[in-house]
Rosetta silent file (secondary structure, phi, psi, omega in degrees, C-alpha in Angstrom):
SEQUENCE: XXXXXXXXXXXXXXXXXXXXXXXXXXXXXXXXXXXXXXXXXXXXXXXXXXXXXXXXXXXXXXXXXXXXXXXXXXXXXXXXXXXXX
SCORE:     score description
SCORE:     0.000 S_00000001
   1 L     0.000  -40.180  164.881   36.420  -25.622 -186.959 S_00000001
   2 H   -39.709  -51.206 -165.711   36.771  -22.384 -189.530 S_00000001
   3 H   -90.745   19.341 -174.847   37.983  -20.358 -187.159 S_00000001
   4 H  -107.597  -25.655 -160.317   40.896  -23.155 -185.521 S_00000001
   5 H   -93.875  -13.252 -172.255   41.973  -23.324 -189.162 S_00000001
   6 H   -77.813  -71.152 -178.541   42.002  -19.687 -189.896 S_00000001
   7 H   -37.321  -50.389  148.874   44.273  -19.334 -186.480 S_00000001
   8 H   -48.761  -24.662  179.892   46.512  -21.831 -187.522 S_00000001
   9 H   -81.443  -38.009  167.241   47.102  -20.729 -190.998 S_00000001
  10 H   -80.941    7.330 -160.207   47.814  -17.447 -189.707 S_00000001
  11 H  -124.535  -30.626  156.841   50.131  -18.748 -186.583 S_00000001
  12 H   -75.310  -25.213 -172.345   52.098  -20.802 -189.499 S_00000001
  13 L   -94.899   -4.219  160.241   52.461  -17.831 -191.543 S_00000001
  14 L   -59.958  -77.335  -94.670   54.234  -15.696 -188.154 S_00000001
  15 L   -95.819  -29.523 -166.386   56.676  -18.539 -188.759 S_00000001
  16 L   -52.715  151.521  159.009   57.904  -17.574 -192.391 S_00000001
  17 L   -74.113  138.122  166.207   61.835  -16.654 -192.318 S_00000001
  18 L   -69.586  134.600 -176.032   62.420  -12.811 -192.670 S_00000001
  19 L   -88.796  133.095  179.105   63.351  -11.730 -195.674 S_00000001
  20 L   -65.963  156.947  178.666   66.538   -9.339 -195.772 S_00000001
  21 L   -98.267  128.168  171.705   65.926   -5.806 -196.518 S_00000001
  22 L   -83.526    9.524  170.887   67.753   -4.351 -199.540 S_00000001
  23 L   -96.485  -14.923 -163.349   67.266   -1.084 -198.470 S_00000001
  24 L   -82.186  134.086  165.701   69.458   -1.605 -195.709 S_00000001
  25 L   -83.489  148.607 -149.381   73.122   -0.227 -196.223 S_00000001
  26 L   -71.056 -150.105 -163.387   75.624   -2.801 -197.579 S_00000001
  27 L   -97.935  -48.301 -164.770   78.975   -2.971 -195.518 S_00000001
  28 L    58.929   25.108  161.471   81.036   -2.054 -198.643 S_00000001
  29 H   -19.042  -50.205 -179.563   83.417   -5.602 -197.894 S_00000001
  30 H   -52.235  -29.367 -167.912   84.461   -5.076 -201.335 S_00000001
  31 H   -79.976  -19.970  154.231   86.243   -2.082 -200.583 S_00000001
  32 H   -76.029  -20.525  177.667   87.976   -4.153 -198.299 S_00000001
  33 H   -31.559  -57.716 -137.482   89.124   -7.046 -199.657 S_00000001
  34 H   -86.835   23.024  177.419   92.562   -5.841 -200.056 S_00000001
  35 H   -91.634   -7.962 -157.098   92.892   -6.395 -196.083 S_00000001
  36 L   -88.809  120.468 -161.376   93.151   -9.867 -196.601 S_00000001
  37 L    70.673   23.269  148.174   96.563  -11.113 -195.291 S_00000001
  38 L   -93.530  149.690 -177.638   97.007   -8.188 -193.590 S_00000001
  39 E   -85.775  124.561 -173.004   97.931   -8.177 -189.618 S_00000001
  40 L   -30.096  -41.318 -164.654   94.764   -6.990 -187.824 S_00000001
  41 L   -65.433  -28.739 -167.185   97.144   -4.978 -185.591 S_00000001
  42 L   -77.931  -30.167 -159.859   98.251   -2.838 -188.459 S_00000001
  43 L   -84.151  140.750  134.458   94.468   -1.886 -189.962 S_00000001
  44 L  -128.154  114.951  174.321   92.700    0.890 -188.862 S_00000001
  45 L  -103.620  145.620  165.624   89.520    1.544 -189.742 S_00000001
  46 L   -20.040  129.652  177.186   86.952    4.013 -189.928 S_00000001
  47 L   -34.016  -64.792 -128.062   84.857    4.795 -186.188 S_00000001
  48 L   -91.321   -6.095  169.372   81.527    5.348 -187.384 S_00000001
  49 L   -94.535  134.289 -161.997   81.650    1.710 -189.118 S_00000001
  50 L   -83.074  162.268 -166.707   80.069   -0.896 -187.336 S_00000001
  51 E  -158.870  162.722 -165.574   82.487   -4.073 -187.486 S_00000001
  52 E  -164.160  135.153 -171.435   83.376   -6.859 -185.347 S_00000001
  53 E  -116.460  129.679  169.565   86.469   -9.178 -185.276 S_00000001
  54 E  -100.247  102.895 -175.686   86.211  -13.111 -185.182 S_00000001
  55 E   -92.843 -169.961  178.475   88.576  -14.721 -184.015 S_00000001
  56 L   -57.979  162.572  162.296   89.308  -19.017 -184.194 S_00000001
  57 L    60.830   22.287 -163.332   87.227  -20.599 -181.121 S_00000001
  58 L   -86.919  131.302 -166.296   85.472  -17.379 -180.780 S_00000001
  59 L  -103.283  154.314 -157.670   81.363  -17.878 -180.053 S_00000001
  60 L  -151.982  157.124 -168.617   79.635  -15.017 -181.984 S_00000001
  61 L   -88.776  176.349  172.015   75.757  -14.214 -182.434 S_00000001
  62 L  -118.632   -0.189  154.160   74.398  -15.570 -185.668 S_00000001
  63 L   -56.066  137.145  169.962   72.307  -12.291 -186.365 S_00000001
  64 L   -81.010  142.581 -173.405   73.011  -10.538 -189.869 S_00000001
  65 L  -146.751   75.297  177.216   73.894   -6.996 -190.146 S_00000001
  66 L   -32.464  -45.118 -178.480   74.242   -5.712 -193.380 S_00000001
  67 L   -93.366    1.853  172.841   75.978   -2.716 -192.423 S_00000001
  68 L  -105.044  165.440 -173.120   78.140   -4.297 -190.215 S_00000001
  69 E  -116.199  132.586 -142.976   81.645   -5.282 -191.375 S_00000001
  70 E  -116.308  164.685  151.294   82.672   -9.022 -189.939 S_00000001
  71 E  -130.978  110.655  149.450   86.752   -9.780 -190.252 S_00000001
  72 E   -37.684  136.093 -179.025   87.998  -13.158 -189.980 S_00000001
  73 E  -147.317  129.295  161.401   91.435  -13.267 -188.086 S_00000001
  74 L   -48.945 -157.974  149.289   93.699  -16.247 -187.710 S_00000001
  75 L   -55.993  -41.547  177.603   96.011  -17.471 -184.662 S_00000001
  76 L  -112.131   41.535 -138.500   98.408  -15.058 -185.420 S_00000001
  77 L     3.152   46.007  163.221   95.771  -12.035 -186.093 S_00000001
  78 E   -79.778  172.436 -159.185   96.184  -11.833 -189.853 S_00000001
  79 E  -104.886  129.887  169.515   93.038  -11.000 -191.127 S_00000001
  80 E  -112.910    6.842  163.865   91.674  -14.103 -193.582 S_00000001
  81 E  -169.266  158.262  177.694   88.473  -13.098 -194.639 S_00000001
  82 E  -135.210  118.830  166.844   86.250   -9.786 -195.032 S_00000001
  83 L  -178.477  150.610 -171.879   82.441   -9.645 -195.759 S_00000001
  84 L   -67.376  128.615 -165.289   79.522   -7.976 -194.548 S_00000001
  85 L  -175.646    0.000    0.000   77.467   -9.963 -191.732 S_00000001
């Protein structure tokens, strides 16, 4: 019986949500901000950052990426929101 409860207690504790790592580099979104109500087509951004554009009705992964830089883009590709995801 010791040893069903030790296996469960350890088979609940696999289970825990991951905690993000803060060592991980941010995004820098702030440095972006000023993008906002800009048209997507006009932006260029750095290569080497990774980034991904969402548009409306678009299905997207729900993993986090600290380092990656997410853009929101309307109907008519202005960009409406910036933040690291």
């Amino acid at each position: 019986m010791r040893r069903v409860l030790i296996l469960l207690a350890a088979g609940l504790a696999a289970c825990t949500a991951a905690e993000p790592n803060p060592s991980a580099p941010a995004c820098g979104a702030d440095g972006y901000q000023s993008l906002v109500g800009s048209p997507l087509a006009a932006v260029t951004l750095p290569a080497e950052l990774p980034q991904r554009v969402i548009r409306p009705g678009e299905i997207v992964t729900m993993e986090y990426r600290a380092d990656r830089l997410t853009i929101d883009v309307d109907e008519a590709g202005t960009i409406t929101g910036v933040r690291c995801g």
